[in-house]
C-alpha positions, -999 to +999 in steps of 0.1 A: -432+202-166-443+174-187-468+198-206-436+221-213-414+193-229-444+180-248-448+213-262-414+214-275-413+187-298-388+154-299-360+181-293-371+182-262-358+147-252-320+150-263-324+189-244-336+166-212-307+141-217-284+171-217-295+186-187-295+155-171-256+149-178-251+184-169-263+179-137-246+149-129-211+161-139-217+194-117-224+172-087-195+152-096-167+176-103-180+197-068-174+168-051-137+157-067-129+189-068-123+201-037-089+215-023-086+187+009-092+156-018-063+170-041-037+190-019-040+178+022-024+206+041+012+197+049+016+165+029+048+173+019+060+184+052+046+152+066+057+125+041+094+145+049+088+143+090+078+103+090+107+087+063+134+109+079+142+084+106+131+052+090+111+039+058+075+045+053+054+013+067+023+004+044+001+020+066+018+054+062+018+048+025-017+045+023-025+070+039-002+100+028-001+088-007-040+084-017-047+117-029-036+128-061-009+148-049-002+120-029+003+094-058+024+122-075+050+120-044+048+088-043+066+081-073+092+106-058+095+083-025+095+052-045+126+064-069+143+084-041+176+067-043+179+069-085+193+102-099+169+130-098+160+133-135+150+102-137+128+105-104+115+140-121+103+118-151+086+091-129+067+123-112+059+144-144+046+113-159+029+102-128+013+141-127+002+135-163-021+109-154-037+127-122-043+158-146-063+139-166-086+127-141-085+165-123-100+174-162-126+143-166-158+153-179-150+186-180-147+189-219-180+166-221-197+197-199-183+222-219-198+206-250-235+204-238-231+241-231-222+244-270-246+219-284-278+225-264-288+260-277-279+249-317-303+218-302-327+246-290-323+266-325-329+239-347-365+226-327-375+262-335-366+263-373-385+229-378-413+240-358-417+273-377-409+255-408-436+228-399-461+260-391-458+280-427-462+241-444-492+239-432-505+276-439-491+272-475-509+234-477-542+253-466-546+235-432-545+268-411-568+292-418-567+312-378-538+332-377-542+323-339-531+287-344-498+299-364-485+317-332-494+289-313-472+268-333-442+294-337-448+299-295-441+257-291-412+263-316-397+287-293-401+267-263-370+247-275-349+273-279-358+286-241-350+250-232-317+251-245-306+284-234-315+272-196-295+238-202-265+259-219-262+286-195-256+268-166-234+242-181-206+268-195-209+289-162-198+257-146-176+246-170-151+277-173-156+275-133-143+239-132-117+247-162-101+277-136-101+252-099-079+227-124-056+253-136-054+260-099-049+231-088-028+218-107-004+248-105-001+240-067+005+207-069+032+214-095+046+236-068+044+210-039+058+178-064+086+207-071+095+215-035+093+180-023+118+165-053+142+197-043+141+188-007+147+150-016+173+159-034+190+181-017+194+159+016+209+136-003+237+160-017+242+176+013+243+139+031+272+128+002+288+162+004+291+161+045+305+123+045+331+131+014+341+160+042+348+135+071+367+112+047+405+111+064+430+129+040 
């Protein structure tokens, strides 16, 4: 492995560092990513069920409101008894924020895929570049030892094709479980503000009925 990246040149090292971060953001994002972190089945249902009868204790907060969908509810639950646009603010800019850390180092993976093959083209243009100098200069006179230099060239241009592939496959992967994601959560931040409100209504509407005339 050592003998390859020697071969290559310098442009071999940023390549490494590439596939390195690559690697790292992969692991990373399959491990944030996953549907039970963001969504927990029946969170809304459940946050509903436990502050029906009483207030949440900060036990129950902790625990229903640390996932991302969670902290977007929260701010639902916090603001329950202001007017719902303003509640619908507080959880669209409170959804903002979790977005951005659903999306974190995605963009970054998405520009090693673009970057790594131009890193991979350019070692090979300097290496062929480097090969013809010395032919022209007189240093090479076995036509041998130019394809041996034009082969290393190439190597960096294999390197960055096996660093880029990878990296965009993961990277439009990652790009679609966000849009997901985030769709759903939309959905359940939608349905719980609906429900929230519309107990309330339909509590003010009941007790305006039982008013004496």
């Amino acid at each position: 492995m050592w003998e390859f990246i020697k071969a290559g040149g310098w442009l071999m090292l940023p390549l490494l560092a590439c596939s390195i971060a690559a690697m790292a953001i992969i692991i990373e994002r399959f491990m944030r990513l996953k549907r039970s972190r963001i969504i927990p089945k029946n969170l809304v249902n459940e946050i509903i069920l436990r502050s029906s009868s009483d207030n949440l204790t900060v036990q129950d907060q902790q625990e229903l409101f640390k996932s991302p969908l969670g902290k977007i509810l929260q701010k639902g639950y916090m603001f329950r008894f202001k007017n719902a646009e303003f509640v619908k603010i507080q959880m669209q800019t409170e959804a903002s924020v979790q977005i951005s850390q659903l999306e974190k180092n995605i963009n970054f993976l998405g520009t090693i895929g673009a970057i790594s093959p131009l890193l991979g083209l350019l070692g090979t243009v300097l290496g062929i570049i480097e090969a013809f100098l010395a032919v022209n200069s007189g240093g090479v006179t076995d036509p041998a030892m130019l394809a041996n230099g034009v082969s290393k060239a190439l190597i960096t241009t294999a390197a960055g094709m096996i660093v880029a592939i990878p990296a965009l496959i993961a990277y439009r992967y990652f790009q679609r479980v966000v849009v997901e994601l985030v769709v759903e959560m939309e959905q359940q931040a939608t349905m719980y503000h609906a429900i929230l409100f519309y107990s309330k209504a339909k509590s003010a509407a009941s007790d305006t009925e039982q008013e004496p005339v």
